[in-house]
VMD Tcl script that draws the C-alpha trace (Angstrom):
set ca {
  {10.51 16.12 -1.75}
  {10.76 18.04 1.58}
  {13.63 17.97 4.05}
  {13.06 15.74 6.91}
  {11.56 17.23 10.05}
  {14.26 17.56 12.81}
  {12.11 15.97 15.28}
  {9.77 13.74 13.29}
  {8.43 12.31 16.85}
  {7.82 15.93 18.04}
  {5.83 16.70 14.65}
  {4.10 13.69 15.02}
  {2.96 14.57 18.69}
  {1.94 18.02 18.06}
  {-0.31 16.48 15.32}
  {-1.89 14.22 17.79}
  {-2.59 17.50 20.16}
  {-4.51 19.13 16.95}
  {-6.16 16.19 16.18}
  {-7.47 15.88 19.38}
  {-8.52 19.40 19.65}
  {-10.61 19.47 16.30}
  {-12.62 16.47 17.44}
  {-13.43 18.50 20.56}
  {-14.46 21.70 18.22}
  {-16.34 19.04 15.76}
  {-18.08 17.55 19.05}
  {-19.51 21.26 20.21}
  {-19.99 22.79 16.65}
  {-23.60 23.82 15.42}
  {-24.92 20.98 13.27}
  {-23.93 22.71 9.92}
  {-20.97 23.67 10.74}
  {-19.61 20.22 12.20}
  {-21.51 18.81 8.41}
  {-18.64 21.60 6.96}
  {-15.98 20.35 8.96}
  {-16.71 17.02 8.18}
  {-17.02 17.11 4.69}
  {-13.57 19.41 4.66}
  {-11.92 16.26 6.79}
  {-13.36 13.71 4.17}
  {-11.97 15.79 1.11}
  {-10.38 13.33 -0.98}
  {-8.23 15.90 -2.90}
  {-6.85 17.35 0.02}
  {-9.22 16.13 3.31}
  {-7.23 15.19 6.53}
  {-8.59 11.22 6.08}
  {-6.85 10.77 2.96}
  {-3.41 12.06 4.34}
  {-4.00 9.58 7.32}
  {-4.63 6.86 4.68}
  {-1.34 7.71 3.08}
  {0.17 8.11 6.01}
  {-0.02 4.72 7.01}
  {0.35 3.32 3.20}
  {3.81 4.74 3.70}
  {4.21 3.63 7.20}
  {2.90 -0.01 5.86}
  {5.52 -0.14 3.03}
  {8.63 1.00 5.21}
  {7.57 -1.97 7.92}
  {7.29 -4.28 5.03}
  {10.89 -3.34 3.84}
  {12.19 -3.54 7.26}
  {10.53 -7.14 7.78}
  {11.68 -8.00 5.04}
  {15.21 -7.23 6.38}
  {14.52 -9.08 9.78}
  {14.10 -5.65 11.29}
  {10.61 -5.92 12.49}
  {8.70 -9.23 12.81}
  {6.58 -10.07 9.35}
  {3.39 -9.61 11.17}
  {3.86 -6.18 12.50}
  {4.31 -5.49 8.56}
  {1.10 -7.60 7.64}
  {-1.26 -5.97 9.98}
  {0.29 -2.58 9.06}
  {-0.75 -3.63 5.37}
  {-4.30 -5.06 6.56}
  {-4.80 -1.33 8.28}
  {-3.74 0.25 5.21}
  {-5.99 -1.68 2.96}
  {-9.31 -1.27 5.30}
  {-8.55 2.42 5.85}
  {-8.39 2.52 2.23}
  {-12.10 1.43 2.18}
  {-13.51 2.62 4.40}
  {-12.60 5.64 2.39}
  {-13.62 4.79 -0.65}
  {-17.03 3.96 1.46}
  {-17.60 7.46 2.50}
  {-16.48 8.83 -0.86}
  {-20.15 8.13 -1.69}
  {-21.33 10.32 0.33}
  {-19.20 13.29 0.40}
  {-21.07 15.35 -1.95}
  {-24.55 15.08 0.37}
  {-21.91 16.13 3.32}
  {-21.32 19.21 1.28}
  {-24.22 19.67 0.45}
  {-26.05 19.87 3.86}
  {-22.73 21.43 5.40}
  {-23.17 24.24 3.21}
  {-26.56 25.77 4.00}
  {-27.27 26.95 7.67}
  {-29.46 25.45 9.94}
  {-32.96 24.87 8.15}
  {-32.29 26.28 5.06}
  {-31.66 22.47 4.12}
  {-34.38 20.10 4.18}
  {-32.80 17.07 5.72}
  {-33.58 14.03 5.19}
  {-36.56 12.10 7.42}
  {-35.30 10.52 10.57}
  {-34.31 7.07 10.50}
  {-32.71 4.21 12.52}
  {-29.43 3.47 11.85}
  {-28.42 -0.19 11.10}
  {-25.13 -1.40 11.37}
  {-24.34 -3.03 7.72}
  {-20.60 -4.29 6.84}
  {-19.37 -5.25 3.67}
  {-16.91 -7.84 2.80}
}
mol new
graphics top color blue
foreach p $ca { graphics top sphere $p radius 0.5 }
foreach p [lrange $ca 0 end-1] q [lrange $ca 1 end] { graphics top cylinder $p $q radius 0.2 }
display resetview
């Protein structure tokens, strides 16, 4: 395991500054190239999504502990869990589709055939 980072807020900040600043570069990329970036962020061997899920599986278990110790009130710890759990799918929801984000991410513009245009519909699972 790694030492603890002096200033854990600090880190924590500047990772919010570079978060911010690659959804501006995804937002202004060529097509292909945001597809790249997109499929690189939805990596689930080493994609910036999955270290946000575990991120806050971590950050779920330590507010369960300290719940559990009267710390924190048990709900802050429950909806930390609930967050967890639906970030969790919502990965395992785009894992289907990572390898066609590759895929078209991969070729420039128009050497791809994409796929016909269609409406998008809003469909949630339970």
């Amino acid at each position: 395991m790694s030492h603890p980072t002096p200033d854990p807020i600090g880190l924590a900040d500047a990772i919010t500054r570079q978060l911010q600043l690659l959804a501006e570069h995804v937002a202004v990329l060529p097509p292909h190239q945001a597809t790249q970036v997109i499929a690189h962020i939805l990596n689930p061997d080493a994609g910036l999504f999955d270290r946000v899920i575990g991120l806050v599986s971590v950050s779920s278990t330590v507010t369960r502990v300290q719940a559990e110790r009267g710390v924190l009130p048990a709900e802050v710890a429950l909806a930390l869990g609930r967050a967890a759990n639906d970030l969790d799918a919502v990965g395992a929801d785009l894992d289907e589709h990572r390898d066609t984000l590759r895929r078209f991410g991969a070729h420039p513009s128009g050497a791809a055939k994409p796929p016909a245009p269609a409406p998008l519909v809003v469909r949630r699972r339970r």
